[in-house]
C-alpha atoms as an extended CHARMM CRD file, in Angstrom:
* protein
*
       107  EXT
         1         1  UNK       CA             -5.8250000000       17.9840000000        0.3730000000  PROA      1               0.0000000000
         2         2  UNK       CA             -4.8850000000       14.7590000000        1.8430000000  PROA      2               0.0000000000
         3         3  UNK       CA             -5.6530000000       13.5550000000        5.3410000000  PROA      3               0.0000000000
         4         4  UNK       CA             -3.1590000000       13.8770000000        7.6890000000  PROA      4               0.0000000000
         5         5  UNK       CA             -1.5180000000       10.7210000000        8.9080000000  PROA      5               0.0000000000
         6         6  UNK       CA             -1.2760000000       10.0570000000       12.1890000000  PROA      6               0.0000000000
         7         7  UNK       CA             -0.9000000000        6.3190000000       12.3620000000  PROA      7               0.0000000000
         8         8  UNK       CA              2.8170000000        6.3040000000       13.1720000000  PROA      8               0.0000000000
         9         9  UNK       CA              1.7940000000        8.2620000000       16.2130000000  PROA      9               0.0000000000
        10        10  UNK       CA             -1.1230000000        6.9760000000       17.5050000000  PROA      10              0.0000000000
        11        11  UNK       CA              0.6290000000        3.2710000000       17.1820000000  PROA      11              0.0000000000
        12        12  UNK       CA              4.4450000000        3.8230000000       18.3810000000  PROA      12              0.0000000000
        13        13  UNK       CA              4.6540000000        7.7180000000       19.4360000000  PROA      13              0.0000000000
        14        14  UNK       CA              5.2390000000        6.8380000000       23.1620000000  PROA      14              0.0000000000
        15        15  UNK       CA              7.5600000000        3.5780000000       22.1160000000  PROA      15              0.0000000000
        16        16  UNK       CA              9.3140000000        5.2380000000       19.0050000000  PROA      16              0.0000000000
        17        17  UNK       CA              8.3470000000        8.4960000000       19.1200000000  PROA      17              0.0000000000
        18        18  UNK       CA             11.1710000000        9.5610000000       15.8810000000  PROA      18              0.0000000000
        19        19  UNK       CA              9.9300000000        6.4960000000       13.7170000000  PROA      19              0.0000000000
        20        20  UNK       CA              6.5850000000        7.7140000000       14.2490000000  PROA      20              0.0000000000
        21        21  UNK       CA              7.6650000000       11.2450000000       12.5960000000  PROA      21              0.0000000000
        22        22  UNK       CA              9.4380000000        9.9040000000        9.7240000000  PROA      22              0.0000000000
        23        23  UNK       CA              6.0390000000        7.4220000000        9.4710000000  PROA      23              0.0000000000
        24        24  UNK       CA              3.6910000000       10.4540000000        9.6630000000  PROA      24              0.0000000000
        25        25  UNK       CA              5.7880000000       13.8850000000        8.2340000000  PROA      25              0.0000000000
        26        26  UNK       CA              8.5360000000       12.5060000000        6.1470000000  PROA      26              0.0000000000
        27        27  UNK       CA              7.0040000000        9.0550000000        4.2650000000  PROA      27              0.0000000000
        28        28  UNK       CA              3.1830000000        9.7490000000        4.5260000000  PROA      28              0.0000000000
        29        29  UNK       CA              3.6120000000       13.7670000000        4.5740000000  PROA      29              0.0000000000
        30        30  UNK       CA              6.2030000000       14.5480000000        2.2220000000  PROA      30              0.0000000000
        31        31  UNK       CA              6.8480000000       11.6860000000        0.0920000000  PROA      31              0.0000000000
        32        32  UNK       CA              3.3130000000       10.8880000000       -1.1290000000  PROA      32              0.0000000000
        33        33  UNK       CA              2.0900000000       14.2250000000       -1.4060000000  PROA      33              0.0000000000
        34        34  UNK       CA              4.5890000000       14.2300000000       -4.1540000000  PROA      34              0.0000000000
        35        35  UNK       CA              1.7590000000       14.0200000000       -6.5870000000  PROA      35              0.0000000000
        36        36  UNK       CA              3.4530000000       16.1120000000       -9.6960000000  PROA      36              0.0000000000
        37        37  UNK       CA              6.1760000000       13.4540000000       -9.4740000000  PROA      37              0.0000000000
        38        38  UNK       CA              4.0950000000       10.3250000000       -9.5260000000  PROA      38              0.0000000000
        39        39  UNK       CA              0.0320000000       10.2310000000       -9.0700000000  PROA      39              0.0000000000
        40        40  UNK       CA             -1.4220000000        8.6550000000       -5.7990000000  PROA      40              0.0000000000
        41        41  UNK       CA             -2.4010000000        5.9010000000       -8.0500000000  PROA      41              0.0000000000
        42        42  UNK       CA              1.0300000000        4.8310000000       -9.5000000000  PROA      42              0.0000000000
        43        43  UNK       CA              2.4670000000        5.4710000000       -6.1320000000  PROA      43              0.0000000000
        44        44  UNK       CA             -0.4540000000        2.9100000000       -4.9820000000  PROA      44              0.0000000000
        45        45  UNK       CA              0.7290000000        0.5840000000       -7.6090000000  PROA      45              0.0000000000
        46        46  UNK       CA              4.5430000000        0.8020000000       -6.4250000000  PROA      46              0.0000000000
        47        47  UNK       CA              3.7470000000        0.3800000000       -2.8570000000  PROA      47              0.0000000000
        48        48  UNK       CA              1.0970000000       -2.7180000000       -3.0890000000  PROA      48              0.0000000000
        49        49  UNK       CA              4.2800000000       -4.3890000000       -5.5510000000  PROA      49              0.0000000000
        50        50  UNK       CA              6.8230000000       -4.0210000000       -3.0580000000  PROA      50              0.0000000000
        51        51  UNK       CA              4.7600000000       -4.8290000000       -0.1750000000  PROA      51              0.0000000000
        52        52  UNK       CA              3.7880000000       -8.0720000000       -2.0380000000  PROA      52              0.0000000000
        53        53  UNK       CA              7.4790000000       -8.6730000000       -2.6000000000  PROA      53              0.0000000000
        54        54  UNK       CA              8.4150000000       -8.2950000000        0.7690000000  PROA      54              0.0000000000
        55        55  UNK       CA              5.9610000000      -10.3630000000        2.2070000000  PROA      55              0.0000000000
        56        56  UNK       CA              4.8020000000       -7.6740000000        4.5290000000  PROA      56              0.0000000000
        57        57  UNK       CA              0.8890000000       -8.5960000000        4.9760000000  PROA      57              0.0000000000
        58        58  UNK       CA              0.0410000000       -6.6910000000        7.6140000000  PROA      58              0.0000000000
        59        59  UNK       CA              0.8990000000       -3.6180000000        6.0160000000  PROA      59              0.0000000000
        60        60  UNK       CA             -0.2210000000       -4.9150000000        2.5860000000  PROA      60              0.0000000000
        61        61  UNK       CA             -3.7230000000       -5.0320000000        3.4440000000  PROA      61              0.0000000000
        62        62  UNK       CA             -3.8170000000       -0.9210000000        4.6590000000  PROA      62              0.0000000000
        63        63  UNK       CA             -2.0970000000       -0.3920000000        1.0520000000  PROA      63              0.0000000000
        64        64  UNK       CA             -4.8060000000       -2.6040000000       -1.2930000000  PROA      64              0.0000000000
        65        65  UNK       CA             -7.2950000000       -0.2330000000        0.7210000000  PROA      65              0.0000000000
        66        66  UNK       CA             -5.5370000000        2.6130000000       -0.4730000000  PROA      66              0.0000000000
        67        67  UNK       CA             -4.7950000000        1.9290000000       -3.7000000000  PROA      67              0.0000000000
        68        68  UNK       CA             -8.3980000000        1.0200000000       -4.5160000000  PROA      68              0.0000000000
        69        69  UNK       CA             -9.1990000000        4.7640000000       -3.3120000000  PROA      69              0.0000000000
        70        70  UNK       CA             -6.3080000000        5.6490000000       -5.6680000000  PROA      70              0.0000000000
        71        71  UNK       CA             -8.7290000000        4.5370000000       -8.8070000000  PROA      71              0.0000000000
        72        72  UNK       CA             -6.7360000000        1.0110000000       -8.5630000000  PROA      72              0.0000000000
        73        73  UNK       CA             -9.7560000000       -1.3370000000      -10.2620000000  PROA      73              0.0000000000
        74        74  UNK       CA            -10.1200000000       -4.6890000000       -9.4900000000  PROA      74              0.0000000000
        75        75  UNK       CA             -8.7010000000       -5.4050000000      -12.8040000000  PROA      75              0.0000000000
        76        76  UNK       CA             -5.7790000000       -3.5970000000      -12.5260000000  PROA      76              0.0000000000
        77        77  UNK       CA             -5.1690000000       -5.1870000000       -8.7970000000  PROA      77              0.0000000000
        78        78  UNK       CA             -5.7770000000       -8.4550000000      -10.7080000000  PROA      78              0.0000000000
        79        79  UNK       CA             -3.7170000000       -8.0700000000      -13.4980000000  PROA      79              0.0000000000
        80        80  UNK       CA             -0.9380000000       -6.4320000000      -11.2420000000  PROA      80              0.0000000000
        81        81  UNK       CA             -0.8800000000       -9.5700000000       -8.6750000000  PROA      81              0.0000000000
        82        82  UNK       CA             -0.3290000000      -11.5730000000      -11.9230000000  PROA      82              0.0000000000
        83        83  UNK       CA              2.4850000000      -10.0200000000      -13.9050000000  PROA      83              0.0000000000
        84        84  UNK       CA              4.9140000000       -9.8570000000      -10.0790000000  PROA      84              0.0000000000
        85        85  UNK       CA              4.1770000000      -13.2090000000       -9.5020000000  PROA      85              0.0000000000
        86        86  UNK       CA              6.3180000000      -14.4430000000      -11.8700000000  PROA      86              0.0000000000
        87        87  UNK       CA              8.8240000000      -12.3000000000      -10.0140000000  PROA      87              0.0000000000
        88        88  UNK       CA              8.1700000000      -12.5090000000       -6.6670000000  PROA      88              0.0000000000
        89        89  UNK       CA              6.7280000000      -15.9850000000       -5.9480000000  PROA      89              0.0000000000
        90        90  UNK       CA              3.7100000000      -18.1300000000       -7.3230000000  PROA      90              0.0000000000
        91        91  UNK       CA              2.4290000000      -18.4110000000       -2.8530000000  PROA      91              0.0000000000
        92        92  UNK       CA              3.1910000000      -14.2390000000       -2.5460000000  PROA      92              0.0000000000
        93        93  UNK       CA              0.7710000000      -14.2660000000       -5.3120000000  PROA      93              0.0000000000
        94        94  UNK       CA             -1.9480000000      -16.3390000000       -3.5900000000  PROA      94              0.0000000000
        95        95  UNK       CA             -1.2620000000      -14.7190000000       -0.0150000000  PROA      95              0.0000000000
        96        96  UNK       CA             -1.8870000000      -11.2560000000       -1.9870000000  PROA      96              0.0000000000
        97        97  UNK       CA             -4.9950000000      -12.6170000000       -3.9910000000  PROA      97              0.0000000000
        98        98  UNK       CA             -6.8800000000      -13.5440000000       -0.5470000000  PROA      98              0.0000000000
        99        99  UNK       CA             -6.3980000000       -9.5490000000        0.6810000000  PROA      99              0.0000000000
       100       100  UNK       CA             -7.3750000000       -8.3560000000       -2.6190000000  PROA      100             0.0000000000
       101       101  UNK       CA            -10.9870000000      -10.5800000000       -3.3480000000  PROA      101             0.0000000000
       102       102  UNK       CA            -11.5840000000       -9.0510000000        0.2400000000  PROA      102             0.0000000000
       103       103  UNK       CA            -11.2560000000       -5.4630000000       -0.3420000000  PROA      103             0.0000000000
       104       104  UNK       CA            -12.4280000000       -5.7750000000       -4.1430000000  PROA      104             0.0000000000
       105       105  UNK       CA            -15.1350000000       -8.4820000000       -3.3560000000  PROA      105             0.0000000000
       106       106  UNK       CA            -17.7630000000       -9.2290000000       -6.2720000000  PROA      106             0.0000000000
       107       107  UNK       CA            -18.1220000000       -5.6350000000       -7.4570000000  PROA      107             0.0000000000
């Protein structure tokens, strides 16, 4: 069984206390325990590509962590970073690259 998130709460529950909910119970409770639907790995995958897209680094960084507990290798993160640049932007690339050779390192 997953671990319960509480990072919408702990963050924003006193500032946003119904963002925190849908953070916690809705996206992190009931969408991603969706695991007949799509493994925590693909959903890893999916997350870490949009995330890259967006730009969002900050959140990017929790994600690569998590997919890499998914069973994302460091080949897969490498080869992943590649293919969306082409999409998403040559610098996204880079900016993701620097996150990635952190949490992967020399392994």
């Amino acid at each position: 069984m997953a671990k319960k998130q509480t990072a919408g709460r702990d963050n924003l529950g006193d500032f946003a206390p119904k963002f925190a909910e849908l953070n916690d119970d809705v996206l992190f409770g009931q969408v991603w325990s969706r695991e007949e639907e799509l493994s925590p790995k693909i959903r890893s995958i999916v997350t870490v590509s949009a995330l890259i897209t967006g730009g969002n680094w900050e959140q990017l960084k929790y994600h690569l962590n998590t997919a890499k507990n998914n069973g994302v290798t460091k080949e897969e993160i490498s080869e992943i970073i590649t293919h969306i640049a082409f999409y998403v932007g040559w610098p996204k690339a880079w900016s993701a690259f620097g996150l990635a050779k952190e949490i992967w390192g020399e392994e």
